[in-house]
C-alpha positions, 0 to 999 in steps of 0.5 A: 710037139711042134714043127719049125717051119723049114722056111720063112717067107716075105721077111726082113732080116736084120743082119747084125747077129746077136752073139752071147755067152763069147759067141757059143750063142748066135742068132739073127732077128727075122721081122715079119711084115705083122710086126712079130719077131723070131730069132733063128739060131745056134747053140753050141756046146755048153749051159747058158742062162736067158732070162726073158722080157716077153713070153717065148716058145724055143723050137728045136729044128736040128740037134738037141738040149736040155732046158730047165726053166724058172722053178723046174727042178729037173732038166728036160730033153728036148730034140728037133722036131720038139718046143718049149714055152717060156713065160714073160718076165721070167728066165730059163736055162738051156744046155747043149752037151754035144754039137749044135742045137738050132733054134727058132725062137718065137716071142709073144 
């Protein structure tokens, strides 16, 4: 189980919001003075596909969803408070049955 930070520190935040699937994915990029990224986002109901360049790790900070990631079979629960890691070159599929699901998504 991982934790979000509840607060990022000396950031650059770019604020053009990039918006998916008609705006049921929104999220903004957080740069870090190292040269790493995250996005900070919000998932509305619905099952929406990613695929990915480089390797993420998806944190759950607020609500819940479901993921299936490339070669699962079966959908996984997951809840604030909880992460999943997706491998570069690779997709995943993320599903939100009620409310908003927050996220912060990290990139290696």
């Amino acid at each position: 189980m991982s934790q979000a930070p509840k607060q990022f520190d000396n950031v650059s935040v770019v604020s053009k919001a990039n918006v998916y699937f008609d705006a049921k994915v929104v999220s903004h990029t957080v740069l870090f003075k190292d040269g790493t990224k995250k996005t900070l986002g919000l998932i509305y109901p619905g099952t929406y596909k990613f695929n990915t360049d480089a390797a993420e790790r998806m944190e759950i900070v607020a609500g819940s969803c479901k993921a299936k990631l490339a070669g699962q079979s079966e959908w996984k629960p997951y809840g604030a408070g909880t992460s999943f890691d997706v491998p570069a070159k690779s997709h995943f599929e993320i599903s939100v049955e009620q409310g908003v699901a927050e996220y912060v998504c990290s990139f290696f």
